[in-house]
C-alpha positions as CSV (number, residue, x, y, z in Angstrom):
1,X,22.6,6.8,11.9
2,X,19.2,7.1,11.7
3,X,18.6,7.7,8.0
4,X,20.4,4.2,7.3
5,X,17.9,2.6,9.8
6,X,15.2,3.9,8.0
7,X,16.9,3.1,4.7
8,X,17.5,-0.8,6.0
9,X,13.8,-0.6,7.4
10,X,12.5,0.2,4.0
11,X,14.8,-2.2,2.1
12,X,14.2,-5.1,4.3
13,X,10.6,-4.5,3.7
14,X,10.7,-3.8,0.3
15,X,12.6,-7.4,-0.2
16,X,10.0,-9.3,1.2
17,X,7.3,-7.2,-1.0
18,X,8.8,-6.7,-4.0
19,X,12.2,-8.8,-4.6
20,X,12.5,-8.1,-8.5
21,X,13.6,-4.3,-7.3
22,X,17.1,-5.4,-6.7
23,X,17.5,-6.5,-10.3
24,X,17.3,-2.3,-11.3
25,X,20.4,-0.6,-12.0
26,X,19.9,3.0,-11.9
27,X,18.1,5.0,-9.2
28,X,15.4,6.1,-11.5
29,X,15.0,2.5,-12.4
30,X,14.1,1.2,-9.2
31,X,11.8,4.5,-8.8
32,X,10.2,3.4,-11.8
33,X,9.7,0.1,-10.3
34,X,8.8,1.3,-7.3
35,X,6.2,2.8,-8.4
36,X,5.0,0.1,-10.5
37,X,5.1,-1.9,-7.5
38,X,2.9,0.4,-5.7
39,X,0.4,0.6,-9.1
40,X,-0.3,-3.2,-8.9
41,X,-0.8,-3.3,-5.9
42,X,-3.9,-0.4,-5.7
43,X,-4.8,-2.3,-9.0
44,X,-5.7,-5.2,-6.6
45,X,-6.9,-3.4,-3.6
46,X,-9.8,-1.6,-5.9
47,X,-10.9,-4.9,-7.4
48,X,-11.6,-6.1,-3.8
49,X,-12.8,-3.1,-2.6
50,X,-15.3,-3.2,-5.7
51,X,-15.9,-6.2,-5.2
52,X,-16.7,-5.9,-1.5
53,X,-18.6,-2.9,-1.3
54,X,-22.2,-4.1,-3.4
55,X,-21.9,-7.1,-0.8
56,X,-22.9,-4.5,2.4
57,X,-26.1,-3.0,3.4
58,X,-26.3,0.4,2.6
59,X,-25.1,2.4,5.8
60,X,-22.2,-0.2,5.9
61,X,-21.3,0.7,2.3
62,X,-21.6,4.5,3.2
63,X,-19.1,3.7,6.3
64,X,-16.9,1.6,4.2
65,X,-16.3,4.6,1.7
66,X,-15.5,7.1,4.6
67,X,-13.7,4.7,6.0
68,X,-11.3,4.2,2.6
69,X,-11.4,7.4,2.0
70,X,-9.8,8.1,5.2
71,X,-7.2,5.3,5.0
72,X,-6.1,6.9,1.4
73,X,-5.2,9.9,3.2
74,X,-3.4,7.9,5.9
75,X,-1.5,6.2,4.1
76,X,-0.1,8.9,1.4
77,X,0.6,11.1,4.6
78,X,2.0,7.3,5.9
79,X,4.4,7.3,2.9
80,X,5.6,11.0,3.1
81,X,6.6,10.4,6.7
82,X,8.3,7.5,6.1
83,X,10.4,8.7,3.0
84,X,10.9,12.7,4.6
85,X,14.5,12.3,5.0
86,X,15.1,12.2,1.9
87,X,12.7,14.7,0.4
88,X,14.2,16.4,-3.1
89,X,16.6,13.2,-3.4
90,X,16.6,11.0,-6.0
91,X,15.9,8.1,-3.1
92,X,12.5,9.6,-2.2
93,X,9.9,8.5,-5.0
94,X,11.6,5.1,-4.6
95,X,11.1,4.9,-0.5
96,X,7.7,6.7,-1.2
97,X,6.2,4.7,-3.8
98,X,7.5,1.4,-1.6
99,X,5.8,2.6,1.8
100,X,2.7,3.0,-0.8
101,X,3.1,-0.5,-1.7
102,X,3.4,-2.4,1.5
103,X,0.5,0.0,2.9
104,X,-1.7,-0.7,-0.1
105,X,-0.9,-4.5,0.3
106,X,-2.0,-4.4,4.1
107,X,-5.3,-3.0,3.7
108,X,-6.0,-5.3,0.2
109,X,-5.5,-8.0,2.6
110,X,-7.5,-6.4,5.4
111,X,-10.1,-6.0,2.8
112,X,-10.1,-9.4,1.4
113,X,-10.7,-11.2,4.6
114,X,-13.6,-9.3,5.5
115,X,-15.0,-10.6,1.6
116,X,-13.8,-13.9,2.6
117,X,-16.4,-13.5,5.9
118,X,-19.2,-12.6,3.8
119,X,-19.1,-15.2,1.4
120,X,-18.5,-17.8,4.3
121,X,-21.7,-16.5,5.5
122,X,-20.5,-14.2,8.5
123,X,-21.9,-10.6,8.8
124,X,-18.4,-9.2,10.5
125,X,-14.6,-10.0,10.2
């Protein structure tokens, strides 16, 4: 019972991210598209991220780097929870690579409306 509540979880999510999944056939399809999903998405989060970080003074910039590099090992830790139950299935790169995307997303966002601060001239989010 639980595995399909964490199956529905992840699906419902992954609807609302990334609705052009249900359009794959095959398992290794939607893992493929999964993970292209999740490849897009980090695509985006390092532009603002690069964008972002010459904008701080120095020590911020230096916090900001721990920082992300300590939310990149949340959230791959993040996705390996979430996907566990299914670990040496074919479902798991496909749960995997989605909780990657929706995390990835979130902190893009997070991200951007800290740069949208700045550039309305506030010094914090």
């Amino acid at each position: 019972m639980r595995t399909l509540a964490t199956l529905a979880l992840v699906l419902s999510s992954l609807l609302l991210v990334s609705p052009t999944l249900v359009l794959a056939q095959s398992q290794q399809e939607m893992n493929r598209e999964a993970e292209d999903g999740f490849r897009q998405a980090d695509a985006e989060l390092n532009r603002v991220y690069q964008e972002l970080l010459p904008r701080l003074p120095g020590p911020v910039q230096e916090k900001l780097i721990d920082a992300q590099l300590a939310w990149i090992r949340f959230r791959d830790a993040e996705a390996q929870a979430r996907a566990w139950e299914f670990e040496g299935g074919t479902m798991y790169p496909f749960l995997y690579y989605c909780s990657l995307e929706v995390t990835t997303k979130q902190r893009s966002e997070d991200l951007r409306i800290w740069l949208e601060s700045l550039s309305a001239g506030s010094e914090s989010f």
